[in-house]
DRENKE-615953 format. One line per 5 residues: number of its first residue (from 1); for each residue y, z, x of N, C-alpha, C, O. Coordinates in Angstrom, 2 decimals, padded with zeros to 5 digits. Atoms other than C-alpha are relative to their C-alpha. Example, Ala and Ser with C-alpha at 12.3 -4.5 7.8 and 13.67 -1.06 7.14 Angstrom:
BEGIN
1) -001.19,000.00,000.89,-004.50,007.80,012.30,001.20,000.00,000.90,001.18,000.66,001.94  -001.19,-000.06,-000.82,-001.06,007.14,013.67,001.09,000.73,-000.77,002.20,000.90,-000.26
END
This chain:
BEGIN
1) 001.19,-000.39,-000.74,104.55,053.35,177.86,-001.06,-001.08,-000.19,-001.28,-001.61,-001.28  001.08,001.57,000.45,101.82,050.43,178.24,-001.13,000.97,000.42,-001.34,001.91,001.18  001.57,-000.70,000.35,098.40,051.20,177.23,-000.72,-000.05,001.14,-000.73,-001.10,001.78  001.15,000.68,-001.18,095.81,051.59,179.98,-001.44,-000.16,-000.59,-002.42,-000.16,000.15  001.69,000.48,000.00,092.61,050.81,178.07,000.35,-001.71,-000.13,001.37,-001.95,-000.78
6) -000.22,001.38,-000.69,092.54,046.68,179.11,-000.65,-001.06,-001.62,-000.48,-002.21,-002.01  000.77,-000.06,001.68,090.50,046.69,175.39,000.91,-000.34,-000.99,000.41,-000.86,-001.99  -000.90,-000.32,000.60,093.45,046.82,173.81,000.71,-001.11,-000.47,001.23,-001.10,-001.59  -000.45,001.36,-000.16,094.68,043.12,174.47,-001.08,-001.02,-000.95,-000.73,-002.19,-001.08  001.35,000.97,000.19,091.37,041.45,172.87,-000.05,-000.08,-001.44,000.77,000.81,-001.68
11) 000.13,000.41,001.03,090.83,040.57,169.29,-001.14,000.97,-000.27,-002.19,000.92,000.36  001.52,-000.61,000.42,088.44,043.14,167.50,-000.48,-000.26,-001.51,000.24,-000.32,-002.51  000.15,-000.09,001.26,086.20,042.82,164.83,000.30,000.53,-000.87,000.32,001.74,-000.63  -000.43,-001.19,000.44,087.39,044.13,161.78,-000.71,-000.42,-001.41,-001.46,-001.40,-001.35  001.29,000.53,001.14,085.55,043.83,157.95,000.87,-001.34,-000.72,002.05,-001.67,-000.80
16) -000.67,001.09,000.83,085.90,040.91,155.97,001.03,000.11,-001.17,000.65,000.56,-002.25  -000.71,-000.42,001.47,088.63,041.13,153.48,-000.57,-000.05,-001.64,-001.48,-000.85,-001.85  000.67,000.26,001.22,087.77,041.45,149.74,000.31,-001.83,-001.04,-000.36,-002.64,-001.67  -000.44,001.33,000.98,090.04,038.51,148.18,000.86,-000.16,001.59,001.36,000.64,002.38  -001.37,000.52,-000.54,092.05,035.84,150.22,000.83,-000.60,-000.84,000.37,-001.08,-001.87
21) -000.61,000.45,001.00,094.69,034.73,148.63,001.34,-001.52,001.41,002.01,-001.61,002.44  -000.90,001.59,-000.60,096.57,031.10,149.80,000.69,-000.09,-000.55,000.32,000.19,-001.69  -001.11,000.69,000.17,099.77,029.96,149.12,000.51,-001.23,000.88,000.79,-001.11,002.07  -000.34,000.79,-000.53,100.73,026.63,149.75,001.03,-000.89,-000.70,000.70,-001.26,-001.82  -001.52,000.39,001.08,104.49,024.93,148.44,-000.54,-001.48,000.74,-000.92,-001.87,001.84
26) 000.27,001.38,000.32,103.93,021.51,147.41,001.34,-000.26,-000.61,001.86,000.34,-001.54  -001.00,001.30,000.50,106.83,018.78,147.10,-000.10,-000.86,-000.25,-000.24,-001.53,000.78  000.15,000.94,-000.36,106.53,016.16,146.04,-001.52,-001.10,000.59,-001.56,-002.20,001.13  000.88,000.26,-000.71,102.96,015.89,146.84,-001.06,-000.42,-000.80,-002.21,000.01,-000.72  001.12,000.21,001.03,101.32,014.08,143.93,-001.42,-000.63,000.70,-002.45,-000.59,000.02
31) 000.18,001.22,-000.38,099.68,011.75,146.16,-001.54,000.94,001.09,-002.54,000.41,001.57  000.46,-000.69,-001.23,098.07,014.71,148.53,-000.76,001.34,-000.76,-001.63,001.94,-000.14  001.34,-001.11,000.91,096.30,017.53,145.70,-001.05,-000.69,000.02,-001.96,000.05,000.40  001.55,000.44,-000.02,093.28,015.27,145.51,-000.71,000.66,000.83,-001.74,001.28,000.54  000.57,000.29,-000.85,092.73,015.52,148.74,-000.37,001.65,000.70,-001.37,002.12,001.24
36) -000.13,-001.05,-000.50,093.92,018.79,149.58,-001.01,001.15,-000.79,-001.30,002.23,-000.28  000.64,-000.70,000.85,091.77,020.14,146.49,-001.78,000.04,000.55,-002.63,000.92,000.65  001.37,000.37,-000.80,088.67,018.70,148.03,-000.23,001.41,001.24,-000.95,002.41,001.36  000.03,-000.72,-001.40,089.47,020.17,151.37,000.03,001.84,-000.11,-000.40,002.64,000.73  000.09,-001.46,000.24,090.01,023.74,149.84,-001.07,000.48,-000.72,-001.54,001.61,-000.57
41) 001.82,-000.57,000.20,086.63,023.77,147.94,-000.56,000.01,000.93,-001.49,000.78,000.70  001.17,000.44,-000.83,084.80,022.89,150.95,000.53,001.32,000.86,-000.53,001.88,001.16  -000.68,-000.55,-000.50,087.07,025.52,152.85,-001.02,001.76,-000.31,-001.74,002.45,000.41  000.80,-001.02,000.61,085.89,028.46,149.98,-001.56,000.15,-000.21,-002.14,001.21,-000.47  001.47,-000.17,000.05,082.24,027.41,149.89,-000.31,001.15,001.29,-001.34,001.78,001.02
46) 000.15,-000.18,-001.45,082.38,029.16,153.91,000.00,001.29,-000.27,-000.89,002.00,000.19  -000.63,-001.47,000.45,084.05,032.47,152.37,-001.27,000.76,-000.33,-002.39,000.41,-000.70  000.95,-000.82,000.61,082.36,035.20,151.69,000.34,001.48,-000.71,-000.12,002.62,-000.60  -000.91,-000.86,000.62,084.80,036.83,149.49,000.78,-000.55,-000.76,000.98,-001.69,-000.37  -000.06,000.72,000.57,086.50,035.92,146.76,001.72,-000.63,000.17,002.59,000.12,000.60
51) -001.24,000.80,-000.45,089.69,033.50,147.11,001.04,-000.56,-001.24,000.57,-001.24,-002.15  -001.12,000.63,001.12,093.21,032.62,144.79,000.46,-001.02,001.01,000.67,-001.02,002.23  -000.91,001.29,-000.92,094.64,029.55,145.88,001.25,-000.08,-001.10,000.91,-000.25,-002.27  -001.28,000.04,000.67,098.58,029.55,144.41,000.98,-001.14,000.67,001.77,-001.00,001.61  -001.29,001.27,-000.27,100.58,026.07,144.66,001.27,000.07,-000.66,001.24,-000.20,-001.86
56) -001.06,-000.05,000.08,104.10,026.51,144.48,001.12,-000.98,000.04,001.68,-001.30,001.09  -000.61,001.22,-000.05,106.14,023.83,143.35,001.35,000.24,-000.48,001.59,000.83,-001.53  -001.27,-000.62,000.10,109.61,024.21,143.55,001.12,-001.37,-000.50,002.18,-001.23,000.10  -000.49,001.13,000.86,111.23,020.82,141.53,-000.51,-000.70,000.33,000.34,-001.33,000.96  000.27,001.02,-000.48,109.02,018.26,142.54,000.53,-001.21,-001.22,000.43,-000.74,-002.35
61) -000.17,000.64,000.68,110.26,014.97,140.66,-001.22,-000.93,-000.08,-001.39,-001.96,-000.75  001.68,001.22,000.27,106.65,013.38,141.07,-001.06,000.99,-001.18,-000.81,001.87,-002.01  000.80,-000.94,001.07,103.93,014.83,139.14,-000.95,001.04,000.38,-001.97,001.38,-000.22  000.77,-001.36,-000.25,102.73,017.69,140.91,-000.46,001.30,-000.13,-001.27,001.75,000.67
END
């Protein structure tokens, strides 16, 4: 049965979450946390809630 309010299709506001939580799997990526560390403070300054960031490194042979 398809909906007839047209409302339904549209993106609604909804509240801000309490915590976000990130995961991002790093290989190999000694070369690219600097940068990426930068870019995720500047990311959480915006938040307005509080944030885990979890890097997942699954054998890197560099030093990540």
């Amino acid at each position: 049965m398809q909906p007839t309010n047209l409302d339904f299709y549209f993106l609604q506001p909804r509240a801000y979450p309490e915590r976000l939580s990130l995961f991002i799997p790093v290989y190999n990526e000694e070369e690219v946390i600097p940068p990426l560390r930068e870019a995720v403070h500047g990311f959480m300054a915006q938040l307005r809630c509080e944030m885990e960031l979890i890097l997942v490194n699954d054998g890197s042979t560099d030093s990540t």
